[in-house]
N, C-alpha and C positions, 0 to 999 in steps of 0.2 A: 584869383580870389581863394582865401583860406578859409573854408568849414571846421565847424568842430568834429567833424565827424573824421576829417582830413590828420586832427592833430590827433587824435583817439588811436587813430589806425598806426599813427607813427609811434606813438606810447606803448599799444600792446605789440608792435613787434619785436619791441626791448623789453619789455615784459608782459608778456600775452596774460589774460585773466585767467587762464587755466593755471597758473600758479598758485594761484593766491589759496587761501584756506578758507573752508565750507563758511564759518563763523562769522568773514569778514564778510567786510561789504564794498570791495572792489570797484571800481570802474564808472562806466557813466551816471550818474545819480541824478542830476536835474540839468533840463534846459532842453532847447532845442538843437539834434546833432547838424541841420544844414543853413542853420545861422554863421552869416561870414563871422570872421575873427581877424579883429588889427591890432588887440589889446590883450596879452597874455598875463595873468596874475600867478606867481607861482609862491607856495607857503608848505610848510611841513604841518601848521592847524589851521583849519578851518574856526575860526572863534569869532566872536561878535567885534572884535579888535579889528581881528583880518579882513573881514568882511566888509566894515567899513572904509578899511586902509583901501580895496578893491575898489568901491565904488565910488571914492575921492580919487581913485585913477583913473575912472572912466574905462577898464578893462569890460571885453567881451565872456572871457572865459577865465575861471579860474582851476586849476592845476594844483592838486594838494599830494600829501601823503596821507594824511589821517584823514577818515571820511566821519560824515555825518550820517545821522539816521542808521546808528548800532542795528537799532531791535527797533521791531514795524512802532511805528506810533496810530494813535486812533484820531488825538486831535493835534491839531498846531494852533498852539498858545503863542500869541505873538509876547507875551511878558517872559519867556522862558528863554532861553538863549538858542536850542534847534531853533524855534517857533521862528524869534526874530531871524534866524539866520536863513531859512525857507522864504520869508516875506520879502527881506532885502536878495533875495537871490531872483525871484520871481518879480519883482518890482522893476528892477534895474535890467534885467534880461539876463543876466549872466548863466555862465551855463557852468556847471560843475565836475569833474572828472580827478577820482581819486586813483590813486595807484599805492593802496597799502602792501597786506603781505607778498600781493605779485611783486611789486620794486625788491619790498626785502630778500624775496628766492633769485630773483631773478639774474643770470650771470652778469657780471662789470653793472651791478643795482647795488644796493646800500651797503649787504653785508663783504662785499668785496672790497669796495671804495671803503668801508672801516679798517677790513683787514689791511691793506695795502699804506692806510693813515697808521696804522700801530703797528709798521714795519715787519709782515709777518711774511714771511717767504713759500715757497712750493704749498698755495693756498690751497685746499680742498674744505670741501662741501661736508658739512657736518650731516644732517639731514637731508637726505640729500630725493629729489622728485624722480621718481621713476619714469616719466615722461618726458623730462627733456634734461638734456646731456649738461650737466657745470652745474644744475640749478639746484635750489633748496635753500632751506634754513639756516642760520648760521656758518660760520667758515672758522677753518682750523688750519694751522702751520706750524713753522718755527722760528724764530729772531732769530738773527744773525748773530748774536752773541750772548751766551750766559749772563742773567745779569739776577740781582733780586729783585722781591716782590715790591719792597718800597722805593727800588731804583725802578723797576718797571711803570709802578702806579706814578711814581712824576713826571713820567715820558708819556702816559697815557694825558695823564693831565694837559700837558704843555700842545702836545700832537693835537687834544680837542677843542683846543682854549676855552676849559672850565675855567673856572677857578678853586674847582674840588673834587675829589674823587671819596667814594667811602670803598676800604679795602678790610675784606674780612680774610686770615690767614696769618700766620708766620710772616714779618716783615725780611725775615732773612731765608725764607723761603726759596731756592734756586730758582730759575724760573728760566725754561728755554721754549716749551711747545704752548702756545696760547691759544686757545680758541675764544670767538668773540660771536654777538650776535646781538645789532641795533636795535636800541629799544628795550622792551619785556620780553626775557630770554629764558625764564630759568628752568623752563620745560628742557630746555638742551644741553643741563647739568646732567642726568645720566650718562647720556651716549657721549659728553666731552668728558668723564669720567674715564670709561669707557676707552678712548682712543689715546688716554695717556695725558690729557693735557695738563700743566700744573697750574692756569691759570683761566677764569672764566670773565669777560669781559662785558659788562651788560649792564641794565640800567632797571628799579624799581627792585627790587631786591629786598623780600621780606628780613627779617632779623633770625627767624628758628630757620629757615632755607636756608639763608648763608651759614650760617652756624654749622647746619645738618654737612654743609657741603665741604667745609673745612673737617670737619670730622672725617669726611668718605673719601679725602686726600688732595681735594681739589680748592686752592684759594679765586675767592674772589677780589673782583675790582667793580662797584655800581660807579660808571663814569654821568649816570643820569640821560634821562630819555633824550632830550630836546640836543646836549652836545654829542649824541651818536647817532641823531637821522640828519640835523636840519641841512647836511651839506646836499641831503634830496634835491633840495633848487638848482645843483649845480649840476645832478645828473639831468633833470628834468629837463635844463637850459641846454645841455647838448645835444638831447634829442631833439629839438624844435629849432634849434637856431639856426640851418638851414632855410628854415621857410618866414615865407613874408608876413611876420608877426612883431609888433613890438614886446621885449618879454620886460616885464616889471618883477622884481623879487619884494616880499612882504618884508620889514625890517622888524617884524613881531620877535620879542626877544623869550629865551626860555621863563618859564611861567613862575621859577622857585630866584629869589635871590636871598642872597649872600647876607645876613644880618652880623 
């Protein structure tokens, strides 16, 4: 028999919550940890979509990347979207376990599985954790071959199957050392500065920030949040898919389209 508490233990070995950063909100979040489990739900958000998609599965536990409940709340409004998403969590029994910034520090966790998707070689750790060895923030390397910025940005494309990237920089910009970092990255524009890189790979990317950043020598590429985490399900499915769980994947698709 499988506990949650069983599949918790296997999630922070691959990425223990001592990763993760003060701000977030990591790890087991609701339910009970020695409720068996025969029904896994795995998603990059938690939203009223997902949530529902979960309990039309009849899952035990759901498995995210992006957690709920930011910053403490006082009440839970069931008209609000937490609120609902607390109730049907609580209702249906389901139990909750995020793995945010820990997956993204975490060695062969999101930023590595990006970098290795955008073909980047002898990968190192941008920001890197004093605590444990491979891990941190963001990942930095080199392509295999010199290419430019707008031949890069369509490989970036194609590799995450957007159907868009926004690229701030020189399109004929060289481009051989890239660094990348899943998600909202652009805290890791200094130190990828810094290390030489001529490209920054990341997602949510103000308009005077990328601007500033092309200025201080460094182009960007926003390939957008949801096409640089959501392949989380497939790390998540490998950590669990040894044990006796059915695993379901959410089919909730990124939240911006294409007009």
């Amino acid at each position: 028999m499988v506990k949650v508490n069983d599949i918790v233990k296997e999630i922070e070995k691959f990425a223990p919550k001592e990763l993760a950063y003060s701000w977030d909100n990591t790890g087991f979040i609701l339910g009970d940890g020695e409720k068996e489990v025969k029904k896994v739900f795995l998603t990059l958000d938690v939203f009223k979509e997902t949530v529902d998609e979960a309990v039309k599965s009849g899952v035990d536990m759901i498995i995210s990347h992006h957690p709920i409940l930011f910053k403490g709340i006082q009440t839970v409004d069931y008209t609000s979207q937490q609120g609902y998403i607390v109730k049907e969590l609580i209702k249906n029994d389901i139990a909750l376990y995020s793995s945010h910034t820990s997956m993204d520090c975490a060695k062969g966790g999101i930023n590595d599985v990006l970098a290795n998707k955008l073909g980047i070689k002898d990968v190192k750790v941008i920001e890197k954790n004093p605590d444990f060895d491979a891990c941190g923030l963001g990942r930095w390397g080199h392509i295999k071959k010199e290419t430019t910025l707008k031949e890069y940005a369509e490989f970036v494309k194609e590799a995450l199957n957007t159907p868009f990237v926004r690229v701030c920089g020189d399109l004929n910009k060289k481009i051989k050392t890239v660094a990348v970092g899943g998600g909202a990255c652009d805290d890791l524009i200094p130190d990828a500065i810094k290390i030489g890189a001529d490209v920054l790979v990341t997602a949510d990317m103000k308009y005077h920030i990328s601007a500033e950043a092309v200025e201080d020598g460094i182009a960007v590429i926003d390939a957008g949040h949801y096409p640089t985490e959501v392949f989380v399900t497939e790390i998540f499915e490998d950590i669990i898919k040894g044990m006796d769980v059915e695993i379901i994947k959410s089919t909730h698709k990124d939240v911006f389209k294409i007009l």
